[in-house]
C-alpha positions as CSV (number, residue, x, y, z in Angstrom):
1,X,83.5,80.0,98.5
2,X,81.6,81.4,101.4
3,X,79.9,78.7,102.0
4,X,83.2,76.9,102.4
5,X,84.6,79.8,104.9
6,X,85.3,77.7,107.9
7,X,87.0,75.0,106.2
8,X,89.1,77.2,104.6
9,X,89.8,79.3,107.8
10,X,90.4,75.7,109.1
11,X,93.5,75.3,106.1
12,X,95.0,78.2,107.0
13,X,96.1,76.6,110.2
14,X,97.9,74.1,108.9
15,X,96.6,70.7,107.1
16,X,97.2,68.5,110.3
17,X,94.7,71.1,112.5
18,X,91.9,71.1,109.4
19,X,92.2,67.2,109.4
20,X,91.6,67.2,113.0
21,X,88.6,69.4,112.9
22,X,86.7,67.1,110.4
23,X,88.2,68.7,107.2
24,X,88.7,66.7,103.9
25,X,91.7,68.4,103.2
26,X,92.4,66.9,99.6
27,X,88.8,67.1,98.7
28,X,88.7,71.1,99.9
29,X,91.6,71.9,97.7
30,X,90.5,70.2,94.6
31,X,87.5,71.9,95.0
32,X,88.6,75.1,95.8
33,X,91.1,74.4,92.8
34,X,88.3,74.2,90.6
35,X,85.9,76.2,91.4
36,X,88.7,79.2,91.6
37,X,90.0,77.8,88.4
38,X,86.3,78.0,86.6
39,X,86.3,81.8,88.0
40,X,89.3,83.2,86.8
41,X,88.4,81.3,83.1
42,X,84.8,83.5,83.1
43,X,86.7,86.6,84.5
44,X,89.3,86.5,81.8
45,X,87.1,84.9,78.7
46,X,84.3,88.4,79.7
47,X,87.2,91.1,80.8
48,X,90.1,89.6,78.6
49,X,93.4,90.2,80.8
50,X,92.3,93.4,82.3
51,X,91.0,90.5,84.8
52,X,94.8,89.6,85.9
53,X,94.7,92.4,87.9
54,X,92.4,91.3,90.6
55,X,94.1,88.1,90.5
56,X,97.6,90.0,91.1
57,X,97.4,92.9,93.2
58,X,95.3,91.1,96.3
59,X,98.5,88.5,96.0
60,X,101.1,91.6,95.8
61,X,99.5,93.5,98.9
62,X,99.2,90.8,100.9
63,X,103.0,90.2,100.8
64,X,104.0,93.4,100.7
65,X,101.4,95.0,104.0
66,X,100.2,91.9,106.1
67,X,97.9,92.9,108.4
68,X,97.4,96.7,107.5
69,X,94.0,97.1,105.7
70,X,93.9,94.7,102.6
71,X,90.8,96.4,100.9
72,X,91.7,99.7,101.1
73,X,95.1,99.1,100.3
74,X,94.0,96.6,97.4
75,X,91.7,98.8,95.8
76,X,94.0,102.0,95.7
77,X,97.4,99.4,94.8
78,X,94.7,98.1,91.8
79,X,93.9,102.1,90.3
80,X,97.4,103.1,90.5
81,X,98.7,100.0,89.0
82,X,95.8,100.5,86.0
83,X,96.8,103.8,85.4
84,X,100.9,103.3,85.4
85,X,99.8,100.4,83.0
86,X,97.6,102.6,81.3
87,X,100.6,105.1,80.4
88,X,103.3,101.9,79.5
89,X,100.7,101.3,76.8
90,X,100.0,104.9,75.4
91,X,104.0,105.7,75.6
92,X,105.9,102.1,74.3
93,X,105.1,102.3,70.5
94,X,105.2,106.2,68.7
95,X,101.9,107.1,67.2
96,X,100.5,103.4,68.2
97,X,98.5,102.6,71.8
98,X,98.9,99.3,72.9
99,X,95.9,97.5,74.1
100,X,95.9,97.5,77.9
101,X,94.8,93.8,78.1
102,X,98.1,92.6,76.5
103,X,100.3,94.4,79.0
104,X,98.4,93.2,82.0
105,X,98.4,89.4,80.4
106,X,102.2,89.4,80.0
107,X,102.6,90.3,83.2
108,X,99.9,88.3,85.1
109,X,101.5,85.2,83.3
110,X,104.8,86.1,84.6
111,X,103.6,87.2,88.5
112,X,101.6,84.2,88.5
113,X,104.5,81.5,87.0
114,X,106.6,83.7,90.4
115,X,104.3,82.5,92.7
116,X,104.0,79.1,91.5
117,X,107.5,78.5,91.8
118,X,107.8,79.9,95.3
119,X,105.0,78.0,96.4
120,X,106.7,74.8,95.9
């Protein structure tokens, strides 16, 4: 992906400007499609869905605080959002901990089906 930094700084501006700076638009997103697509498959098939949560919380602070520091603010959003999860799973079933992985699945699933529909 960083080798792909300019064209993708270059998307950001709008397909029309990318075009005109010698962009393959179509060709950049399927790529990036993939090759993001191939990433979050290794992420989740070695973490489980522990992983959605570096998929999520980048997404969430960059609606919530544009422009303020994203990895400060991603990486403090990510522990506390790990920890509140952390205590859903210890307190929702008496004498029973749920594994963390299903909690974080359910609702990476639902965050990301969110932004998919917004994004149309």
């Amino acid at each position: 992906m960083l080798a792909f930094k300019r064209q993708i700084m270059a998307l950001q501006a709008g397909d029309e400007s990318a075009h005109t700076l010698g962009v393959n638009v179509a060709k950049l997103r399927l790529s990036m499609l993939l090759l993001c697509s191939l990433i979050t498959a290794m992420l989740v098939a070695s973490c489980g869905g522990i992983g959605f949560v570096g998929l999520m919380i980048p997404h969430t602070v960059r609606l919530l605080f544009s422009g303020r520091q994203p990895m400060i603010l991603t990486a403090v959003l990510g522990g506390l959002f790990m920890v509140w999860i952390d205590v859903v799973a210890r307190c929702l079933l008496t004498n029973q901990e749920v594994p963390v992985g299903i909690i974080t699945a359910a609702l990476g699933s639902v965050f990301f089906l969110f932004i998919l529909r917004h994004r149309r």
